[in-house]
C-alpha positions, 0 to 999 in steps of 0.5 A: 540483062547481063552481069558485069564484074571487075576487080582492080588492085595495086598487087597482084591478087587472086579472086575466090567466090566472087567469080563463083557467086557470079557463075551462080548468077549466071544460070542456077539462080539467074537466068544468063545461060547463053555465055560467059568470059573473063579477061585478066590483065598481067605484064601487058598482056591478057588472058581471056578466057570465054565460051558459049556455055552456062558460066554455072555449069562450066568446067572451065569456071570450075578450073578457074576456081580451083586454080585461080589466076593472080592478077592487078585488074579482071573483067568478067561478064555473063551474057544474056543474048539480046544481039547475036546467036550463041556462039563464040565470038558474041561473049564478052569480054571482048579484047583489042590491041591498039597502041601496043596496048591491050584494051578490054571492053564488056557491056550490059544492055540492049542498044538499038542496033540500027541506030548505033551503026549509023551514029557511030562510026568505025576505025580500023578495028571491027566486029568478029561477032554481030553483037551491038556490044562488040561494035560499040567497042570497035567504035570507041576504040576509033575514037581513041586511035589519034592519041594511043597512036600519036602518043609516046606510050600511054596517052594523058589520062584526062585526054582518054577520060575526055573520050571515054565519057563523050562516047558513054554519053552517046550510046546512053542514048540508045539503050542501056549502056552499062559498060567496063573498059580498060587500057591496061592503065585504067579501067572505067566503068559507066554505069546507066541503068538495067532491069530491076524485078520485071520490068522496072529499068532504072538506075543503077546499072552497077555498084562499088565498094573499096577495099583496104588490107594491111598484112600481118606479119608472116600472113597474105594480105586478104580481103575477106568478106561475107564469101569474098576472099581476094588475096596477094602474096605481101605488102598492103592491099587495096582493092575495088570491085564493080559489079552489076549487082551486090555479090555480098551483104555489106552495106558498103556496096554502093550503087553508081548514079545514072550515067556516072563515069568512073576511074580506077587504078591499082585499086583506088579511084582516081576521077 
């Protein structure tokens, strides 16, 4: 399957080593070769970053690493092909803008294909690629069309909360349906279940820890772990982490129920 990571926080930050451990799962200790992407939100506006390739053998991850982008919220995902042929426009994170805001969607799982076109149907937007994933995207973003364009600026949060949670309930039904989307305002995460050892698919499909950080006086404010180092330039630190998998040791991760939604903004959970 997949991997999923995200990061949000309430200053600016820049991630070092969590996105090189997860390049690592991506092809030298695990066996996701066929693409990877990241998607950084900054003043409204994303910088994506994707390709085709093996994230543990990119360049482009290495440049990433050795120049880190500084950024409140990233959405990272490392593909394992089930829908699609490896190229381009199958990667993810996959990116849209509707109501003059950018939305940013990545899944993991397998969702049955047929069933998920005939059940869920599209808006304006659609697929580029032909991955499952991609349509259900272009599908929630259907259903959220009436309040990002009926609404003066961002919409009432429990009425996407609402929409987001209706929508995980309907494709759980039709695979594993781990996913991370986020509206520039919020990000939620839903996770189901996947694939633990061989055969054994159960929950969780991802896990979280929060973080907090006060900066000492003439110093960066940093959150640093067991090869996780996350910092901002001033002010105190606060910071969450998704993930499908644990990047570090800490007991703190915790592993999120099947089918739990949550949301999170400027590093904190808010429902």
């Amino acid at each position: 399957m997949c991997e999923l990571f995200s990061m949000s926080s309430n200053l600016p930050a820049t991630v070092s080593y969590s996105l090189e451990e997860f390049s690592r799962h991506g092809g030298l200790t695990g066996p996701h070769k066929d693409g990877w992407g990241i998607a950084y939100y900054l003043d409204r506006d994303v910088r994506l970053v994707k390709e085709p390739l093996p994230a543990s053998d990119s360049a482009c991850v290495r440049f990433i690493r050795e120049n880190a982008f500084s950024s409140p919220l990233v959405i990272s995902h490392i593909r394992k092909a089930t829908h699609g042929a490896q190229i381009l426009s199958n990667c993810q994170p996959f990116a849209r803008e509707l109501g003059g805001a950018m939305h940013v969607f990545a899944h993991n799982g397998d969702l049955d294909d047929q069933r998920l076109r005939e059940r869920l149907r599209l808006g304006v937007h659609r697929p580029v690629g032909d991955t499952d994933s991609e349509y259900a995207f272009c599908a929630l973003l259907g259903r959220l069309e009436d309040l990002w364009l009926g609404a003066r600026g961002v919409p009432a949060f429990a009425e996407r909360r609402s929409v987001v949670a209706a929508f995980a309930k309907q494709i759980r039904g039709l695979g594993p349906a781990n996913f991370l989307y986020a509206d520039g305002d919020v990000l939620f995460a839903f996770g189901h279940k996947r694939t633990h050892g061989e055969k054994d698919m159960r929950s969780p499909g991802l896990h979280v820890i929060c973080r907090r950080c006060a900066r000492e006086a003439g110093a960066a404010s940093a959150v640093t772990t067991d090869g996780l180092s996350i910092t901002s330039s001033d002010g105190e630190q606060r910071v969450v982490l998704i993930a499908s998998v644990p990047l570090t040791k800490e007991p703190a991760w915790r592993g999120l129920g099947e089918a739990e939604l949550l949301a999170v903004r400027d590093g904190a959970i808010v429902g």
